[in-house]
Every structure is written in structure tokens, then in C-alpha cells.
C-alpha positions as a LaTeX table, in Angstrom:
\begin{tabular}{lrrr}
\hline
Residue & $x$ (\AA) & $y$ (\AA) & $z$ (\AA) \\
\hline
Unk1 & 2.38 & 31.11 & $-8.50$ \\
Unk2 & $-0.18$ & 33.35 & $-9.81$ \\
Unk3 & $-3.64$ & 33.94 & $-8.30$ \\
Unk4 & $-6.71$ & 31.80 & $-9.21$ \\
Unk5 & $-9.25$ & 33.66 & $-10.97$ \\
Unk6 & $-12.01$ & 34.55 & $-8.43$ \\
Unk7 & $-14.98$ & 32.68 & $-8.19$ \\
Unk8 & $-17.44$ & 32.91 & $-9.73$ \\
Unk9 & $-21.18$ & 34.58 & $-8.31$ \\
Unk10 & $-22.77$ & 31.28 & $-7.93$ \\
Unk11 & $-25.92$ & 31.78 & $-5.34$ \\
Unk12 & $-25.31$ & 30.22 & $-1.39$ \\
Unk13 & $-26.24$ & 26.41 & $-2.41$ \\
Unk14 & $-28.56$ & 24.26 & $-0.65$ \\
Unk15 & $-27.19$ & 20.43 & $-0.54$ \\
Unk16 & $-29.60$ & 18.90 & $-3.30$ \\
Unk17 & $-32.16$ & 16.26 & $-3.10$ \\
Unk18 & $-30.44$ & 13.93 & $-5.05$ \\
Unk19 & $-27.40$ & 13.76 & $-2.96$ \\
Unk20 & $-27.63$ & 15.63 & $-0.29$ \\
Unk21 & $-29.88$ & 17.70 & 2.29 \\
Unk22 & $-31.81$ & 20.93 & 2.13 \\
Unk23 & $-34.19$ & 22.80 & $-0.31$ \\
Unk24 & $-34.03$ & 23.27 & $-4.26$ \\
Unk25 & $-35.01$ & 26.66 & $-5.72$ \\
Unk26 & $-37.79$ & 25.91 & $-7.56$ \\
Unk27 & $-36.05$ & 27.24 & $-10.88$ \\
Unk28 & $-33.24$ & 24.48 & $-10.17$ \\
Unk29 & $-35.68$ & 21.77 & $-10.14$ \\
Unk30 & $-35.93$ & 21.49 & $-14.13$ \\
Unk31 & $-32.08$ & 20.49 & $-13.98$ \\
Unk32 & $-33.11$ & 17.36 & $-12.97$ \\
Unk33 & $-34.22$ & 15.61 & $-16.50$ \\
Unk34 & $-31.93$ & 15.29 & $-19.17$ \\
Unk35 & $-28.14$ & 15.33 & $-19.83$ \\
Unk36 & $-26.07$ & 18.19 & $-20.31$ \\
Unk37 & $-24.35$ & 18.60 & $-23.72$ \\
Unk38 & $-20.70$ & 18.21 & $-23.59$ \\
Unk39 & $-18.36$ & 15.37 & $-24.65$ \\
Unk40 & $-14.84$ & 13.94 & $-23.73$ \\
Unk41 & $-12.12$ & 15.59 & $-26.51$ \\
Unk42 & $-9.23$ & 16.03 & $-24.48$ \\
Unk43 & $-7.76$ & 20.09 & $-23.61$ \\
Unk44 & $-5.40$ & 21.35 & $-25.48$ \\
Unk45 & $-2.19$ & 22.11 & $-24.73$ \\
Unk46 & $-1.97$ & 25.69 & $-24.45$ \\
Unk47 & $-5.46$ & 24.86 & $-22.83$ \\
Unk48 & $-3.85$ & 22.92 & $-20.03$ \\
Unk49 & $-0.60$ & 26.07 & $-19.74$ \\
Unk50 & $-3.28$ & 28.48 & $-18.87$ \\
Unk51 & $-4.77$ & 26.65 & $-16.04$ \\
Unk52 & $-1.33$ & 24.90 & $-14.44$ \\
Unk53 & $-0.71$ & 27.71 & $-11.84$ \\
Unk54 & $-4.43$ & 27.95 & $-10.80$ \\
Unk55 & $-4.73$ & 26.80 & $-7.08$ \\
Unk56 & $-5.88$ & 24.19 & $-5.46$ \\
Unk57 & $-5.81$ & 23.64 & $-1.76$ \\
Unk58 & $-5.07$ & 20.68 & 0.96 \\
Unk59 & $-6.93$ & 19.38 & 3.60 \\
Unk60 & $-4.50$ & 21.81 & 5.96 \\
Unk61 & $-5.94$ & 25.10 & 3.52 \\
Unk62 & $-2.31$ & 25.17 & 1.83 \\
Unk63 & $-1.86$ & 26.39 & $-1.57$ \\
Unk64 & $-0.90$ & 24.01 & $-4.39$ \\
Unk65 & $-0.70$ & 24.82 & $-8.00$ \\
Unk66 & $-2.72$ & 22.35 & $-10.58$ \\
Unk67 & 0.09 & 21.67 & $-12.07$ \\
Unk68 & 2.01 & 20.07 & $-9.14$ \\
Unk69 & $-0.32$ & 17.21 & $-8.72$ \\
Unk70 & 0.34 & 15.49 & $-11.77$ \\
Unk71 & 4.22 & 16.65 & $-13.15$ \\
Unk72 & 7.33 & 17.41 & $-11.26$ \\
Unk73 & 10.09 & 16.05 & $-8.81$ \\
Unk74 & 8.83 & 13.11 & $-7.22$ \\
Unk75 & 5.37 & 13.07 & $-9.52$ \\
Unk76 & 4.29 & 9.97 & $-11.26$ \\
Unk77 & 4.89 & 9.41 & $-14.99$ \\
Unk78 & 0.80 & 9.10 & $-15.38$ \\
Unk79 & $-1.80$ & 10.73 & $-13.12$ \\
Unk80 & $-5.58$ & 10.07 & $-13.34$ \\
Unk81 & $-7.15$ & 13.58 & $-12.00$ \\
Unk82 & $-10.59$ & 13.11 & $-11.05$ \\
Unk83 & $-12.72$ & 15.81 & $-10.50$ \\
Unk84 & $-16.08$ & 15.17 & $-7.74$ \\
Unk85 & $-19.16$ & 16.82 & $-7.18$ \\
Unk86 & $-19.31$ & 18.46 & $-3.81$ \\
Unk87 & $-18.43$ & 16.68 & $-0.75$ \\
Unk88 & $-21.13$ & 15.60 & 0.54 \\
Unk89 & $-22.54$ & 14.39 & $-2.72$ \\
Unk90 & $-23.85$ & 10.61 & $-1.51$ \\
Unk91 & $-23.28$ & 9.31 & $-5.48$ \\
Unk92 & $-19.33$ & 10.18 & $-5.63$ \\
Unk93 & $-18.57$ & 9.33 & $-2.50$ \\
Unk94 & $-20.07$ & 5.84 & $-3.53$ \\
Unk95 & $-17.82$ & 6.06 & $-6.60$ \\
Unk96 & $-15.10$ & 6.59 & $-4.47$ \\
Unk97 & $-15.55$ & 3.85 & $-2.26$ \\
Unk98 & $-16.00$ & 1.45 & $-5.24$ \\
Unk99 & $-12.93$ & 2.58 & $-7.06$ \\
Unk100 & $-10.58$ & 2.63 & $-3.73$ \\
Unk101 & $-11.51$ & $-0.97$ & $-3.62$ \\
Unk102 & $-9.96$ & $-2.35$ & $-6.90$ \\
Unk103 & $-7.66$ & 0.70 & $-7.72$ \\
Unk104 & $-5.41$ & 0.41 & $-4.91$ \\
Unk105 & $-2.09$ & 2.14 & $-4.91$ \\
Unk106 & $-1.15$ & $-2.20$ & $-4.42$ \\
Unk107 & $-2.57$ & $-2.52$ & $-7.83$ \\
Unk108 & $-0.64$ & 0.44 & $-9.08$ \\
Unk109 & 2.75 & $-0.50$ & $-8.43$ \\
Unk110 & 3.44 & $-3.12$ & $-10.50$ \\
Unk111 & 2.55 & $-1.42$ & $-13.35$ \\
Unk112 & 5.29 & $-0.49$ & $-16.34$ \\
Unk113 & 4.93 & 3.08 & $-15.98$ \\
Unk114 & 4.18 & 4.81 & $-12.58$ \\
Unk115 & 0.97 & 5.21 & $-11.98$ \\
Unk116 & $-1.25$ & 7.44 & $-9.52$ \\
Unk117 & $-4.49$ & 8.72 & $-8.65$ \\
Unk118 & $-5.93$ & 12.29 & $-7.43$ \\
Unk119 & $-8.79$ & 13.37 & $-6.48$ \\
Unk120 & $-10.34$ & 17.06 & $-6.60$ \\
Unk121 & $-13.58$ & 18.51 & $-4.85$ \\
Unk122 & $-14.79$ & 21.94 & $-5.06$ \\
Unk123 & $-15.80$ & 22.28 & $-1.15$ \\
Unk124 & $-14.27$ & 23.88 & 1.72 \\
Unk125 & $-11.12$ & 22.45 & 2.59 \\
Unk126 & $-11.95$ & 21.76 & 6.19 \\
Unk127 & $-14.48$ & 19.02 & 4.99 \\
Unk128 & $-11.39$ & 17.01 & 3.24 \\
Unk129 & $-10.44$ & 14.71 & 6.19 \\
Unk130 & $-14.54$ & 13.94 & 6.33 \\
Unk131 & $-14.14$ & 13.21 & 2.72 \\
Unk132 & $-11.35$ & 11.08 & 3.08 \\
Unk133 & $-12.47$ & 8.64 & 6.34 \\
Unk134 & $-16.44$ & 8.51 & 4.35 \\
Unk135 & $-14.92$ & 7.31 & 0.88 \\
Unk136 & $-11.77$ & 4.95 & 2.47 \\
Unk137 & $-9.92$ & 6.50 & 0.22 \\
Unk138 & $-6.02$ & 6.36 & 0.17 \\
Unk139 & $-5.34$ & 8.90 & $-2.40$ \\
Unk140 & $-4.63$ & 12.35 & $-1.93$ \\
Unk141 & $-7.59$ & 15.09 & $-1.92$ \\
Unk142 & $-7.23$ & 18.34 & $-2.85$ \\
Unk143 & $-10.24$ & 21.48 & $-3.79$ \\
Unk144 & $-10.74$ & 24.26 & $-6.07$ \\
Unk145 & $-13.60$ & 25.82 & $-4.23$ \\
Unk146 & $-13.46$ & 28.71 & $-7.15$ \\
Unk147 & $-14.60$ & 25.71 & $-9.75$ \\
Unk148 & $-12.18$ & 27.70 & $-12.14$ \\
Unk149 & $-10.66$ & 24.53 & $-12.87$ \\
Unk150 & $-13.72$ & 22.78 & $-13.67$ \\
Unk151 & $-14.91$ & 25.33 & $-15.80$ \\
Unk152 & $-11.83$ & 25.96 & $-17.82$ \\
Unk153 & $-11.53$ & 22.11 & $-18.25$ \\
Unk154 & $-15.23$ & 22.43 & $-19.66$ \\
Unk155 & $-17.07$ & 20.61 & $-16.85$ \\
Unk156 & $-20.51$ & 21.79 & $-16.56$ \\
Unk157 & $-23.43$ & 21.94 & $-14.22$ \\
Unk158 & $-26.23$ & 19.75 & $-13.73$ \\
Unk159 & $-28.93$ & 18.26 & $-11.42$ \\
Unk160 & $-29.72$ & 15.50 & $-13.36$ \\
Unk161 & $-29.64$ & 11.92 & $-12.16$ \\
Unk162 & $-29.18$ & 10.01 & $-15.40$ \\
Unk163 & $-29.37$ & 6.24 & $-15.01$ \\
Unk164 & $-28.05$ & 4.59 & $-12.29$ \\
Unk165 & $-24.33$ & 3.50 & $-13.22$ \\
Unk166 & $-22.98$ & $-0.28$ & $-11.58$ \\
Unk167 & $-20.37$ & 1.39 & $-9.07$ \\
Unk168 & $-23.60$ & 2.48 & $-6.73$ \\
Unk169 & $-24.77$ & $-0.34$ & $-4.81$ \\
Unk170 & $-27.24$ & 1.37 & $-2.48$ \\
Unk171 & $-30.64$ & 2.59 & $-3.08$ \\
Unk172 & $-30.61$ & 5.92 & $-3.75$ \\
Unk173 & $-33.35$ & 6.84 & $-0.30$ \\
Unk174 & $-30.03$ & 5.65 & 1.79 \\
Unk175 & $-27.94$ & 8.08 & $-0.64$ \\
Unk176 & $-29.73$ & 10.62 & 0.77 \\
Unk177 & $-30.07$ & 10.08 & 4.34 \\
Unk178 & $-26.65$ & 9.66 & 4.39 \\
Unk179 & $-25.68$ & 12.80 & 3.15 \\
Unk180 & $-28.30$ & 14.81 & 4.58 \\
Unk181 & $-27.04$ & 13.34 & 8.32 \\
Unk182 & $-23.38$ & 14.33 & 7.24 \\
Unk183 & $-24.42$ & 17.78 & 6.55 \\
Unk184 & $-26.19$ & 18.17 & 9.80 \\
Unk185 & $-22.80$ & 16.88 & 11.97 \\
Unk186 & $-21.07$ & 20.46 & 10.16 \\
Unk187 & $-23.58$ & 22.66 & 11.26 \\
Unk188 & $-21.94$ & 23.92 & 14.50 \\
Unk189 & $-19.06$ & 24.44 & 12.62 \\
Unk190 & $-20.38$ & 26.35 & 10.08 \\
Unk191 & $-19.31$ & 24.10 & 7.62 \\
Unk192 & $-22.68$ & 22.32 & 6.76 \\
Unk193 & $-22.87$ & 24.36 & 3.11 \\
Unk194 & $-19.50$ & 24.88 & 2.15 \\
Unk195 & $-19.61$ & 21.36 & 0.54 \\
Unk196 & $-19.19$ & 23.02 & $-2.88$ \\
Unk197 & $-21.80$ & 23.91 & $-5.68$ \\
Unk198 & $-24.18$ & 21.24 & $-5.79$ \\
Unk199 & $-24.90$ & 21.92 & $-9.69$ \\
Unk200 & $-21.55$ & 21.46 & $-10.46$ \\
Unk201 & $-20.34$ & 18.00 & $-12.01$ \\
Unk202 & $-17.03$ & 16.26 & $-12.87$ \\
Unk203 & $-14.80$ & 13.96 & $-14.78$ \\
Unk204 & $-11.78$ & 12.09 & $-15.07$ \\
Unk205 & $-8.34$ & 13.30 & $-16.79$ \\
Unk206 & $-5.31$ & 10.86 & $-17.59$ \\
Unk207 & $-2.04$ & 13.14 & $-17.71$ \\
Unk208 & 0.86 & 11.81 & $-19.61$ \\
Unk209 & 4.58 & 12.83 & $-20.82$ \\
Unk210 & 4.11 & 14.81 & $-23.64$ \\
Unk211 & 6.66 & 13.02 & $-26.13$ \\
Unk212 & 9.52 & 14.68 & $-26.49$ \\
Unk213 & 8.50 & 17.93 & $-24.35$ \\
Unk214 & 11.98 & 18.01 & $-22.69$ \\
Unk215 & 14.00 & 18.57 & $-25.26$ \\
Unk216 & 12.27 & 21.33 & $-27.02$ \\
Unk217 & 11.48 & 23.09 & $-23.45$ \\
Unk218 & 14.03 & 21.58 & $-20.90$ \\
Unk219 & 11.17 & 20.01 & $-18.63$ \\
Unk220 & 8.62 & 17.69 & $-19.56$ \\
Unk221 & 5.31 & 18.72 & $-19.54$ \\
Unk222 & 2.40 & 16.24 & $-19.42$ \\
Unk223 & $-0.95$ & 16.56 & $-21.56$ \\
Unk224 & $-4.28$ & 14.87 & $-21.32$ \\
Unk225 & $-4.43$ & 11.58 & $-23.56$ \\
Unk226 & $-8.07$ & 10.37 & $-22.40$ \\
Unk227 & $-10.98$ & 12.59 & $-20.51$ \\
Unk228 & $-14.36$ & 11.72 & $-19.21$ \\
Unk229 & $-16.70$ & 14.61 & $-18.29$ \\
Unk230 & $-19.99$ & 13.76 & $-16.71$ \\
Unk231 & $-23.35$ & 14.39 & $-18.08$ \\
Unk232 & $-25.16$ & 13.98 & $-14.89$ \\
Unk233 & $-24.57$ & 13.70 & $-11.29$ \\
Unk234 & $-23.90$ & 10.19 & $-11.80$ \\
Unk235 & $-21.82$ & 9.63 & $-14.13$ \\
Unk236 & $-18.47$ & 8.86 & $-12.99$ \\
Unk237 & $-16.66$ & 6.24 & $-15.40$ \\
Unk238 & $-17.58$ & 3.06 & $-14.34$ \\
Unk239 & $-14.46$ & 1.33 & $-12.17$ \\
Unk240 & $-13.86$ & $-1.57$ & $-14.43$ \\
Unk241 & $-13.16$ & 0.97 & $-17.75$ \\
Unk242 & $-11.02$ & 2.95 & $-15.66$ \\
Unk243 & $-8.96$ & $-0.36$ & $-14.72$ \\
Unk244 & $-8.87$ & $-1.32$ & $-18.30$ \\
Unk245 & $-7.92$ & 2.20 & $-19.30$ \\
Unk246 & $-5.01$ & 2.35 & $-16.57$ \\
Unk247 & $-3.89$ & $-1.54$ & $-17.13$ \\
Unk248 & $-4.89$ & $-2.85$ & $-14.60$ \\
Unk249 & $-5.73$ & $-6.44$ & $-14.63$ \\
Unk250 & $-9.30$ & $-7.35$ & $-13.17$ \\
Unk251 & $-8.77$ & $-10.75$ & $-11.39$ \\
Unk252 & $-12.25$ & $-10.66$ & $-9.34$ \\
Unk253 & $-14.62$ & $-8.09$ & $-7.89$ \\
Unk254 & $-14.23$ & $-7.17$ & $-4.70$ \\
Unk255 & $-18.03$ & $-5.90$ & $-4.41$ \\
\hline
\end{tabular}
């Protein structure tokens, strides 16, 4: 597996007022009105063959490549890869919670083609178990900490809020607090900014079987039929698009 590009020669970042602790620059604080421009047309093919080897690592620091997370042995047929802000990023993890609570691998299964879900920070990898107990999440976490993936997927960076989308239930004054008192339990371990970039912002990515992939190459390779990337730190797709997207039914709402 090849090398990830390095990174890229993004300053130290502070954990940001909007979902997290610590001091803006004032130069960042502009990047909190308006959207970003970008929209949601799917990566090409030869777009997604340039970035499959890239790495991204587990909560145990071992190397996986992009690729492996949504095709191969033991992979399921469709794979919804979505990418977070940084970890402790109040807003995401409410996301998280939200969408762990109606797409459940339970809700998966009986579903005509397999089905799963995985999720992908940009923090240190030692903040991944946090991650997981804070969002109640069941699905596997992985990180680029390079953000090569996010930029070569065309993910931007932003500070703005944006409106506030239905899958955050708390006020945004507990958002904060929240995150800024789990940055504080990482500072003895050195850990308290390595949360990732706090500019940088995410998306969503549906991987399915390209049709008829195996017979041309002799493997089947799996493109991107539907892509969301955010315009501003809050804009995750809301939970019950993603069910409707995925096929899942929505009997009730367990908010």
C-alpha cells in the first residue's frame, strides 16, 4: 500500500468556539458567516483509483487503506462513508448520536442488499475510543489525520455555523461546554489538540458495485452513486434523508 501524501502545513489549531474550546485567530473569525461554495456531484472514477490506497488509521494506530472500508472480502455490497469534523466537534458528535439511534446495524440487516456504515475523523487516533463511547456509536471509526482524503474528495474548510439542522437537539451554549470539558480531560495526555483541524468540514459518500466492473477488471470495484459535502460546520444530512436514501423504513422517531 502506498504512502499517504503528507499533510498538509495547516497551523497548530485551537478547538473553535463553535464546537469546541480555546481561542480563534482573529483572521479565522470571518469564517464564521456564510457558506462555502461547493456542491454534491459525485468523484469520478479514476478520481476515487487515485485515492483507494491512501491511509487511514484505527483506533489501535494501524494502517488501513481507503479502499478496504467499503470493497473487498467480507465488505458490504453498499457502504455509506461519512466524513466528521474533528473529534471533539460538539455538532457531529450530536449527529452521530442522532443517526446511531435510527440507523442501527438492526435496521440494516434486513435490507435487500447489504448495507453498512463508516465513519471517518481527521484527529489523532488515540481520541477514537473517546469518540466512540461520546457518540454511542456502533460503527466502526477510522482517521485520516493528513485530511488528504477530504481534500481530494473536495471537502472544504469552514467556520461557519449555518442554520441549525433538526438532528441537534441541544442548545448550542451546552455544545460548547461539552466539548470544551472533553478537551480539558486530554490535556495530561497531550492529546487535548490533536482533535483534527477545526476548519475542516465533511460529508457523506454512498459506495456501490460498479455494474459490471468484474468482468472487464476481474474484481469489482465500487463508485460513489450519491455524495453530500457540507457547507458549514453543521451540515450533516439530516437522519431521516439518509434513511430514505439507504431504504430504510421510518416507523417512529426515537428522539
Amino acid at each position: 500500500m502506498s504512502a499517504n501524501p503528507p499533510p498538509s502545513a495547516d497551523p497548530k489549531p485551537a478547538v473553535d468556539a463553535a464546537s469546541g474550546s480555546g481561542q480563534l485567530p482573529p483572521d479565522d473569525l470571518q469564517d464564521f458567516h456564510g457558506e462555502v461554495h461547493t456542491n454534491d456531484q459525485v468523484p469520478s472514477m479514476d478520481a476515487l483509483r487515485r485515492i483507494q490506497d491512501y491511509a487511514v488509521l484505527d483506533k489501535q494506530g494501524k494502517s488501513h487503506s481507503f479502499k478496504s472500508l467499503y470493497s473487498g472480502s467480507g465488505v458490504a455490497e453498499r457502504v455509506l462513508v461519512i466524513f466528521v469534523r474533528h473529534f471533539f466537534c460538539g455538532s457531529c458528535q450530536e449527529f452521530l448520536r442522532t443517526l446511531c439511534a435510527s440507523i442501527t446495524p438492526g435496521a440494516l440487516e434486513p435490507l435487500p442488499r447489504s448495507t453498512s456504515v463508516v465513519i471517518i475523523g481527521c484527529g489523532d487516533p488515540g481520541l477514537i475510543e473517546m469518540y466512540e463511547k461520546e457518540t454511542r456509536c456502533e460503527f466502526p471509526i477510522y482517521t485520516d489525520p493528513t485530511r488528504q482524503l477530504y481534500q481530494d474528495l473536495d471537502m472544504t474548510c469552514s467556520l461557519a455555523l449555518g442554520s441549525q439542522p433538526a438532528y441537534i437537539r441541544k442548545g448550542m451554549t451546552q455544545i460548547v461546554a461539552e466539548s470544551m470539558f472533553q478537551g480539558l480531560k486530554y490535556i495530561s495526555s497531550g492529546l487535548a489538540h490533536k482533535g483534527g483541524y477545526v476548519k475542516q468540514i465533511g460529508g457523506e459518500f454512498l459506495f456501490e458495485p460498479l455494474e459490471g466492473s468484474a468482468e472487464m477488471t476481474g474484481q469489482e470495484e465500487k463508485q460513489v452513486t450519491w455524495c453530500h459535502r457540507m457547507k458549514t460546520t453543521r451540515d450533516h444530512t439530516e437522519i431521516p434523508d439518509l434513511m430514505q436514501i439507504l431504504g430504510i423504513n421510518r416507523t417512529d422517531d426515537p428522539n
